[in-house]
Structures are given as C-alpha cells and as structure tokens.
N, C-alpha and C positions, 0 to 999 in steps of 0.2 A: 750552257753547260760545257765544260771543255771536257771529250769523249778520248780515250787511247781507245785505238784500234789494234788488235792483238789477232793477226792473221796464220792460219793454220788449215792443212787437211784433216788434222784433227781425227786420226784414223790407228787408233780411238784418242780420243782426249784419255790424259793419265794426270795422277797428282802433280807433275813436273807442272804442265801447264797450270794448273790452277793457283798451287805456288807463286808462282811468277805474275798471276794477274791480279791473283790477290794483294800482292807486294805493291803493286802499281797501285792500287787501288787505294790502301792502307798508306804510304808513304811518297806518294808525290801528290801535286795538287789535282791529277787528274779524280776529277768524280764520277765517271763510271767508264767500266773496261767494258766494247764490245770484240768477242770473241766471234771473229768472219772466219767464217768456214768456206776454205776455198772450195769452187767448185770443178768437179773431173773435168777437163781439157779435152773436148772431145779427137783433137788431133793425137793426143799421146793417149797410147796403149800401156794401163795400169791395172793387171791383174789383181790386187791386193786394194784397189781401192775401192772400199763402198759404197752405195750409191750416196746420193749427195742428202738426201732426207735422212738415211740413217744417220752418218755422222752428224747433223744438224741435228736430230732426236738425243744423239750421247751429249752433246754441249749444254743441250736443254737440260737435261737430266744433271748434270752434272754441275749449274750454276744454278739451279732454280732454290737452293737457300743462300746462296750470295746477291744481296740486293744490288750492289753494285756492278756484279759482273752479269751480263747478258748475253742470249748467245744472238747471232745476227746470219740471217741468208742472204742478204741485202746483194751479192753476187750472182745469186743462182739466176737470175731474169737480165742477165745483164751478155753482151754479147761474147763469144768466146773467140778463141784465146782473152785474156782480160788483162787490162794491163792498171797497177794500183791508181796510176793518176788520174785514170777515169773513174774507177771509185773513188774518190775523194772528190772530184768534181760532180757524182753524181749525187752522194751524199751531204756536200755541201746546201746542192739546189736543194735539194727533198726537207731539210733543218738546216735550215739559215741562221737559225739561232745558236745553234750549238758549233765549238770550233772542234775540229779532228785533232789529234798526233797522230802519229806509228810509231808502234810498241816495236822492236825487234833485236835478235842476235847479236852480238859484235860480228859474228862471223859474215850477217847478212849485212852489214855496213861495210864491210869490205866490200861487196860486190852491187853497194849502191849508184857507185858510177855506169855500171850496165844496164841500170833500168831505163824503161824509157823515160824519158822530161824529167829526169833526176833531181836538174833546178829547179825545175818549177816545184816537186814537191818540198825541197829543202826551203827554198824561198817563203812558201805560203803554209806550211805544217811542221810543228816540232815535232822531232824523233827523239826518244825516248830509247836507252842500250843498255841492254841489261850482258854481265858477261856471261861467254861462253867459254869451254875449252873445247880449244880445235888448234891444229895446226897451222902456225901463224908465219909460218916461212914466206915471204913475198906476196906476202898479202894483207900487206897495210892498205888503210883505206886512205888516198891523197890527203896530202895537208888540208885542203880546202873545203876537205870535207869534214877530215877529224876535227878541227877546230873552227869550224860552222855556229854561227852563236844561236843554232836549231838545234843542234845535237846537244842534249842532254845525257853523261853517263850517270846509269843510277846501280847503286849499289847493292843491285840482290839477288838472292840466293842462286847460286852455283848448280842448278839440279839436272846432272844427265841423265835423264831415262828414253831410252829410244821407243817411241813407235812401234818401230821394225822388229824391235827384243822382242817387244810386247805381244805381237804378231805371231813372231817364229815361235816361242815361247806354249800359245796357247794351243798353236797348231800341235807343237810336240807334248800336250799334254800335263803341262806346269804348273805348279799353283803361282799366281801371279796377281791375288787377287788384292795386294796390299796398295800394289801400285796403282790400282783404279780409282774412282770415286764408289763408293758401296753400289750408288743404282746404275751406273755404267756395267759395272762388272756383271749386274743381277741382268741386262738388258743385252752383255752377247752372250752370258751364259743360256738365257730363253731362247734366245732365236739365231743359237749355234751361228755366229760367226766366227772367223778366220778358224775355225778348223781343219778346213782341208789345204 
C-alpha cells in the first residue's frame, strides 16, 4: 500500500489540514494519508504545546470518518530529538509491505537540504508538494532538489489557517468554531484548552 505521511504538531488539527490530506488522498495515487503527530522535543521549551496524547486524541477525532486518513503516534516511543529518516526507517522495518512518501509545504522543501541524510530520503521516498504562500525571497530549494524525479508538485488547495490564530484567537475569546472539525472543537471546548 503506498502511505503519504502528513507530519504535523497538529496543535490543534483545523480544516486546513484536513483539506489538504484529503486532496492527497482523493487525487494522487497515494492510498492512505497517515497524519504523525509530532511529538514535544523535550529539549525545546513550548508553552503553548499540548501534551502529546491530546493532540493525538484531536487527529483521531478529527479523521475517524475519513477512511483513508489515519491518525499515527508512531513517533511518540521513538527517541528524542527525532530526526524523519529514522522514522521512515523505522516504519519501513515495522510494514515492509507498504512504501512511505512525505506530504509537505513548498516552503518546507526549501529547507529540505538542512535535514539530516536529506539523500537518503530523497533517494528511497517520494515527496509529495503541495503550495504554500510564504515569502520566497532566497529561498529556492537547489536545482537538484526541485527537479528530483522524487519530487512530485501537486496541485492543492491553497489554505492558510494558522495554528497560532487558532490559539490566540480562542484564548481571547473568539468564535472560531468553523475552522475546526465539529468534534475537535466539541473536545477543547470540554476540557478548556488554550484558554489561558
């Protein structure tokens, strides 16, 4: 089964993501998008991040009538800092049968030459690029990379919604509830998150 991996803090998942995985899902060959929730870095101090099961609880909630999209913790047991080409080697070993991609930003293929073994995953996993708007001043991603016969541009939906809005937004009291998935919203409205 060839899987897109669709990597995110996902804090909270909002319609943008789902958009976007459902697009994958819907119109390229891949057959099912899993949605990896990264997990908190225990070296970096992030106020605003949730613990790692809740956001794994909104992803669930939030794809559990999308057949194709799944949500995955597949990170959280894995050593930290983490670096993706170990997951993709680990999930390789665990389903042998199934091949990966990586879903991601234009903007984060620019700054694919800083990961680590960036070859290796260009070599043995297609990436998948969906656009973003961001400010593209000197920060093209190398020839060698944009014209990679692994790099795939696919052409969907444009949706900027931040996180962060999302965040400041419900802390100052907003209605905001369009932008979530219905039981997302039902699930920090219960148990009062980012409010303070």
């Amino acid at each position: 089964m060839k899987i897109g991996l669709y990597f995110g803090t996902f804090n909270p998942i909002h319609v943008g993501h789902l958009i976007i995985a459902n697009h994958f899902a819907e119109f390229t060959d891949l057959e099912q998008i899993w949605m990896v929730v990264t997990p908190h870095n225990p070296l970096k101090k992030k106020e605003t991040l949730l613990p790692d099961h809740k956001r794994y609880e909104m992803v669930f909630l939030a794809t559990e009538e999308y057949p194709k999209i799944k949500p995955s913790k597949i990170e959280f047991d894995m050593p930290q800092p983490n670096y993706t080409v170990n997951t993709l080697a680990h999930l390789q070993e665990k389903f042998p049968k199934h091949s990966f991609s990586l879903i991601m930003g234009e903007d984060n293929l620019n700054a694919l030459h800083k990961w680590k073994n960036h070859e290796v995953i260009l070599e043995n996993h297609t990436i998948y690029v969906y656009p973003r708007i961001f400010d593209k001043t000197g920060n093209e991603p190398h020839q060698s990379i944009k014209n990679h016969p692994n790099i795939h541009y696919v052409a969907a939906p444009i949706v900027e919604i931040s996180a962060t809005f999302i965040r400041e937004s419900i802390k100052n009291k907003k209605n905001i509830r369009p932008l979530l998935p219905e039981k997302v919203w039902e699930f920090i409205d219960y148990n009062n998150l980012y409010k303070k």
